[in-house]
C-alpha positions in Angstrom: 0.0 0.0 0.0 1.3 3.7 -1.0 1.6 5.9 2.3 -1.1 8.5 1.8 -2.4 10.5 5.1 -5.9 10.0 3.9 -7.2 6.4 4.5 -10.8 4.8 3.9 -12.2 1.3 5.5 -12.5 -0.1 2.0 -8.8 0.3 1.4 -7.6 -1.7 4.8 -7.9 -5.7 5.0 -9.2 -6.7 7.5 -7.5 -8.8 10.3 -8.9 -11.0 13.3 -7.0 -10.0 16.0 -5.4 -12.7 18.7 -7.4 -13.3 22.0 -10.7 -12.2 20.7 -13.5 -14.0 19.1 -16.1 -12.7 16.4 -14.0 -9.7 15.9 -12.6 -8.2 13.1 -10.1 -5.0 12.9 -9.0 -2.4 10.2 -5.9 -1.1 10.8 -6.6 2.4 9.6 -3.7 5.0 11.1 -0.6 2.6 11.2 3.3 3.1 10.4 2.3 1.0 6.9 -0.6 3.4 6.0 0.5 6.7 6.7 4.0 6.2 8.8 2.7 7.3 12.3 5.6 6.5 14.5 3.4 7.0 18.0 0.5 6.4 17.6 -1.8 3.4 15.4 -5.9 3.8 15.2 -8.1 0.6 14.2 -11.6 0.2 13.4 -13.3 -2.8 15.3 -16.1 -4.9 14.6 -17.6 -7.1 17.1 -20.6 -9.4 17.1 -22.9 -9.9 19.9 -21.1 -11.9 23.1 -17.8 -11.8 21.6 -15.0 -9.6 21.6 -11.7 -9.1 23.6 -10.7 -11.9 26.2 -8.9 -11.0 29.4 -5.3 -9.8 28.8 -3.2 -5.9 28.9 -0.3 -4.9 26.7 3.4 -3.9 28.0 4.1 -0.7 28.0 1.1 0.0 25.9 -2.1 2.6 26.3 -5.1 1.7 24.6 -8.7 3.8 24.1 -11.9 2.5 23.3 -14.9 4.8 21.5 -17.7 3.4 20.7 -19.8 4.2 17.4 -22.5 1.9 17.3 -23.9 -1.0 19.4 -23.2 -1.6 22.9 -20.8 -3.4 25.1 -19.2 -4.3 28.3 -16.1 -3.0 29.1 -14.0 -4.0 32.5 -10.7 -2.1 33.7 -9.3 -1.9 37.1 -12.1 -3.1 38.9 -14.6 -1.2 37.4 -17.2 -2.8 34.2 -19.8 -0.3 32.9 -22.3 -0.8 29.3 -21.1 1.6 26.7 -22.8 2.8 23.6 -22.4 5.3 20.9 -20.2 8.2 22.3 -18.6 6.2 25.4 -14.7 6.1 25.2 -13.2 4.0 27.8 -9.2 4.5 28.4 -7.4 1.1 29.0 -3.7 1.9 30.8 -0.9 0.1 30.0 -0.2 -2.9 31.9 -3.6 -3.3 33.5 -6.2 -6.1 32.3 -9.1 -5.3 30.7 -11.8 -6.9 28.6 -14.8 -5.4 25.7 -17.7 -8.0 24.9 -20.5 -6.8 22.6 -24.2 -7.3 23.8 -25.9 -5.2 21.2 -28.0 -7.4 18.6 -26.2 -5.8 15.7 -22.4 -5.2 15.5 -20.2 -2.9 18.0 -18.4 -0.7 15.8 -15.4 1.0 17.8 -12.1 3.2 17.0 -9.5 1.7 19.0 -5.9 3.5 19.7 -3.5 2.7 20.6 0.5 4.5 22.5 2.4 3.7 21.3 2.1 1.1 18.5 0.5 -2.2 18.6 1.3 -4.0 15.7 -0.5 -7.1 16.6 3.0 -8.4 18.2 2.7 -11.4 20.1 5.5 -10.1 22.8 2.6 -7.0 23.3 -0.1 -8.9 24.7 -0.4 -10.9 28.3 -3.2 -13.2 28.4 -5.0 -13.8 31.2 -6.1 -13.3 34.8 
């Protein structure tokens, strides 16, 4: 793909990420799209009762905003149901989980500080 700063959905594949189920991610804002060096921006789509498993990322921030559907997110003790306009910030090195419940797909802009990647060494399963 040609590094251009203006990026569309069609023009992404996209990618089931590890530890999540019924999910499926366009990497819009990435070092291979536009060469962001800090920061990388992914479009998720979830369907109902699936979504992120239990894990955090090293030395990673992430933020979750959703567009449409619902969900359940759950970070340092605290779960609350989202929908369109709730963002919820995920710090580095804490767990967290996102599950749709919404009858039609969660749509969500994930981002991520720095970089992601998908990198198997940036993800810690569990808890």
């Amino acid at each position: 793909m040609n590094k251009t700063y203006f990026i569309r959905q069609e023009h992404v594949k996209g990618f089931h990420p590890a530890n999540h189920s019924g999910t499926t991610n366009y990497r819009l804002i990435s070092p291979e799209s536009v060469g962001s060096k800090n920061i990388e921006l992914l479009l998720g789509v979830i369907e109902k009762d699936h979504g992120a498993l239990p894990h955090k990322h090293p030395g990673i921030e992430q933020v979750c905003y959703v567009l449409e559907g619902t969900a359940i997110a759950e970070v340092g003790g605290e779960s609350k149901e989202m929908g369109p306009g709730d963002c919820v910030f995920f710090p580095a090195d804490t767990f967290h989980l996102f599950k749709a419940t919404s009858d039609k797909p969660v749509k969500v802009l994930v981002i991520y500080s720095p970089q992601y990647g998908e990198e198997p060494a940036k993800i810690i399963k569990g808890r």
